[in-house]
N, C-alpha and C positions, 0 to 999 in steps of 0.2 A: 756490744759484741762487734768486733771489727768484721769489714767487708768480707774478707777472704773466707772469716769464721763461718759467717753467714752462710756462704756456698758450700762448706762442707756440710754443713747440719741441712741445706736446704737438698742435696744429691742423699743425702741418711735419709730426708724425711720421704722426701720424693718415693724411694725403692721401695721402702716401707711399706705406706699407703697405697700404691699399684699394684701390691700383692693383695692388700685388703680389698682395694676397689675392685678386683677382678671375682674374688668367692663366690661364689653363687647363693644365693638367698638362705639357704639354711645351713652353710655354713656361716654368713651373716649373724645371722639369732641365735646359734650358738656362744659366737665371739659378743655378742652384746650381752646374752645372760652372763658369760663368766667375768665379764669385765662390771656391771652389775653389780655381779654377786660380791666381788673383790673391792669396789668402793661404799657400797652398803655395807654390808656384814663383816667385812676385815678391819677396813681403813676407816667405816665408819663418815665418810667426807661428807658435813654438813647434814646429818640424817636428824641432827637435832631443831636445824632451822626447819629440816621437809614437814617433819611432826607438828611443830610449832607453829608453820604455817596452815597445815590442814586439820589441827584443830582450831582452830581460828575461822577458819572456811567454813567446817563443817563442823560445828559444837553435838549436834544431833547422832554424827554417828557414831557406830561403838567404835574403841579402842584396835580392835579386830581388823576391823575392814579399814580404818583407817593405813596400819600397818601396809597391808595388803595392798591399796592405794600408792604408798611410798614406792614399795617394793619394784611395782608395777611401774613407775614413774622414773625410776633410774632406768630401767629398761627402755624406754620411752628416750630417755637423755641419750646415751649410748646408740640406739635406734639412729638418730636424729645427726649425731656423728658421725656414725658409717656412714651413712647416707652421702655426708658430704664430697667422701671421697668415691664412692664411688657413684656418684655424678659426674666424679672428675676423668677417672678413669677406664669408665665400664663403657659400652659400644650403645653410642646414640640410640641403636633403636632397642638396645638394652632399656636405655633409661628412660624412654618414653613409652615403656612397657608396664612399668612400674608408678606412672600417672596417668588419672582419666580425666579428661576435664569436661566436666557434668553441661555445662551451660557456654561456652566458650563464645558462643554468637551475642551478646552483650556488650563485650569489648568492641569486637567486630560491628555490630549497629553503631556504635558511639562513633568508631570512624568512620564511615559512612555517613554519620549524617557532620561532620566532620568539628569532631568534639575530643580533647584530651581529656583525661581521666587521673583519678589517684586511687591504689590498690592496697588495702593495707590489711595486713596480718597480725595474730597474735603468736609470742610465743608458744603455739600448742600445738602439737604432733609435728609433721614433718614439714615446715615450710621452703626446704632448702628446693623445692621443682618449682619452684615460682617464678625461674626463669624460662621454662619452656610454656607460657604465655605466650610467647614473643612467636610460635607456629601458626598462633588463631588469628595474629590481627596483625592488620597493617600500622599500626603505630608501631613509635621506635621505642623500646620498653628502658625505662631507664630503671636499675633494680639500686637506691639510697641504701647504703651501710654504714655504720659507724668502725671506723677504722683500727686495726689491730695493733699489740706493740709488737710481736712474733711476727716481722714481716713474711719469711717462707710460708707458714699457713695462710695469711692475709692473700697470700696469691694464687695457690693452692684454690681456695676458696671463690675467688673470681675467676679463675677458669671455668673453674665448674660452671658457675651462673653465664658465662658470657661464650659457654660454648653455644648455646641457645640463642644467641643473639641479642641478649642483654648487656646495656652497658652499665658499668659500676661508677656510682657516684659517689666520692662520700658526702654524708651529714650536712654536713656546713658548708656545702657547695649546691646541694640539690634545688633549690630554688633559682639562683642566677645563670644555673644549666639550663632550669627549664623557662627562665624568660627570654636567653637566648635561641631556645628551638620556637617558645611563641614567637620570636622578633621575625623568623626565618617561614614563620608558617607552618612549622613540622609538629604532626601531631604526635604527643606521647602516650605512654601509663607507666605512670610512675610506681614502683613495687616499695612499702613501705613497711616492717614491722616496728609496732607503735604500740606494745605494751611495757615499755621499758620505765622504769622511776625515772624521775628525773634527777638534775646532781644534787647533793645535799646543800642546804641552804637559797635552793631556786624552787622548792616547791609554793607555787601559786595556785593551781588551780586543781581542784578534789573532786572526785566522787566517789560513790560506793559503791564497791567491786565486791561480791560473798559478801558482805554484810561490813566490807573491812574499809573507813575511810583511804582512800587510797589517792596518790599526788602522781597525775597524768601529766603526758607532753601534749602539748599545745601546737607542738611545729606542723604536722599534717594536713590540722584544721586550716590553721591562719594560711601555707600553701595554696589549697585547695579553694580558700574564698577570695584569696587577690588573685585567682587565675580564671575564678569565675566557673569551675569544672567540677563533673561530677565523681563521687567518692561511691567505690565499691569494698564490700570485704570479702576475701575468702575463707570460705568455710572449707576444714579441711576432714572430711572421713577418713578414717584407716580402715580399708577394705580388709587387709592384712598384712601380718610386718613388714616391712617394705616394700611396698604396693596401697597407693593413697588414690583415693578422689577428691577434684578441687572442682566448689560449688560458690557463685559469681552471686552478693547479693548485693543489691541496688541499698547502698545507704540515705544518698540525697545525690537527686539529679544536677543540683546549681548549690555547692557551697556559699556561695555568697549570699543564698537569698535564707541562710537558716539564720536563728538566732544564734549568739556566742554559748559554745560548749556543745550545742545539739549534736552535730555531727561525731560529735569524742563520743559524745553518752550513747549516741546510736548505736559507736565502736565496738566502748564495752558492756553494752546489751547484748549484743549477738553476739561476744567472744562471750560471756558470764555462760550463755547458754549453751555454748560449746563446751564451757568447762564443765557445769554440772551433767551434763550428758553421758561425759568421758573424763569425769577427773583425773587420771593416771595421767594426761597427755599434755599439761599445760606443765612447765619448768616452777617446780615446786623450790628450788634448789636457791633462788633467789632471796633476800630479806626486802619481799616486798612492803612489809607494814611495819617497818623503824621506829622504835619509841622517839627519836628527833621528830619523826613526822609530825604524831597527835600536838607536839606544843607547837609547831609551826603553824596546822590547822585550827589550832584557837583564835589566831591571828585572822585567818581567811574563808570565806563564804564557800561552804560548800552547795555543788548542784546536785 
């Protein structure tokens, strides 16, 4: 799309979104059931992969609740969208109304005794407040993304995070950012979510997630153990819809000193157990377990 195109679709989107971002909470979760309700039950988008995947997950439970589960889970998708905008648009102490964060002196220790960090997330519930971190610690919070092709949303999107004082890295630049702030002495926390598949044909390294071979990224870990620093996850409660608390848990103090994969399997031990707790809240929507996969994994050692 040319330049110019760009600006007009970004001033549409913009107008849009600032009406959204503004609603107040319950008319929020209205706008997310019916939009929901219109991709589930009308449009049907992907509700056969959501199925597919949670019977897979969960063989055990009935048909029933499965459903319900799905249901729940689009809601959840939608939830997870507004959200983004109105982080963008809604009034700071709006938005920091709508986050608690349970443990935040964690971070805060680690600079102090003067130590950077890596922070990483799964797809499940609301991770888009992962930039207002950046009020509890004196580290410079760098939040890694992987970058969009819709550039207007892609900016949209870093507003939001970097109105907190987060800086947006992408992907494949996150490491040489943060050997340049080591070089300078500046200590970070880097904001990572790391339950993404990798691209097809680069799956190396496996583990079992719900019971499902499943092909992890590796970039987090290898980061976190050439920088010698320790790895946190957040846990993320949904106190209520649009209203989260974020809980800071110690995965490994010194990446470097773990064996290869610990750290990951650390990851997704405590995201697994987040899932089972609240399955509705983890991104169903995805084809995380690809018949490509299993033949790839004949090839490779799983941990």
């Amino acid at each position: 799309m040319p330049k110019n195109g760009y600006g007009i679709v970004d001033i549409l989107l913009r107008s849009a979104l600032l009406c959204i971002g503004l609603l107040p909470r319950r008319c929020l979760c209205g706008l997310s059931n019916a939009l929901a309700f219109l991709t589930e039950r009308v449009v049907g988008y992907r509700r056969r992969v959501v199925m597919d995947n949670l019977r897979k997950a969960f063989p055990n439970k009935p048909e029933k609740e499965l459903r319900r589960i799905a249901s729940a889970s689009y809601r959840n998708f939608f939830d997870v969208t507004l959200n983004i905008f109105r982080i963008r648009y809604a009034s700071q102490k709006r938005v920091m109304r709508s986050v608690a964060h349970r443990n935040p002196q964690l971070m805060n220790d680690l600079y102090l005794r003067g130590r950077s960090g890596i922070l990483l997330a799964g797809h499940y519930s609301c991770w888009e407040y992962i930039g207002t971190v950046k009020q509890y610690t004196g580290h410079r919070t760098i939040a890694a993304y992987q970058p969009l092709s819709f550039a207007p949303l892609e900016r949209i999107i870093a507003e939001g995070r970097e109105r907190f004082g987060a800086t947006m890295t992408a992907l494949r630049e996150t490491f040489r950012v943060l050997l340049d702030c080591q070089a300078r002495g500046e200590l970070t926390m880097t904001l990572m979510v790391s339950d993404q598949s990798p691209a097809k044909g680069s799956c190396s390294h496996w583990l079992t997630l719900l019971g499902q071979l499943t092909p992890v990224l590796m970039g987090p870990e290898r980061i976190a153990q050439k920088l010698a620093c320790p790895v946190l996850y957040l846990r993320i409660v949904e106190q209520r819809r649009f209203c989260y608390e974020y809980e800071l848990v110690m995965l490994s103090e010194n990446a470097a000193l773990e064996k290869p994969m610990a750290v990951t399997k650390k990851f997704y031990e405590a995201l697994e157990a987040d899932i089972i707790r609240s399955p509705q809240r983890w991104m169903w929507m995805h084809r995380r377990w690809k018949n490509q996969h299993r033949f790839e994994a004949e090839k490779i050692c799983v941990a």
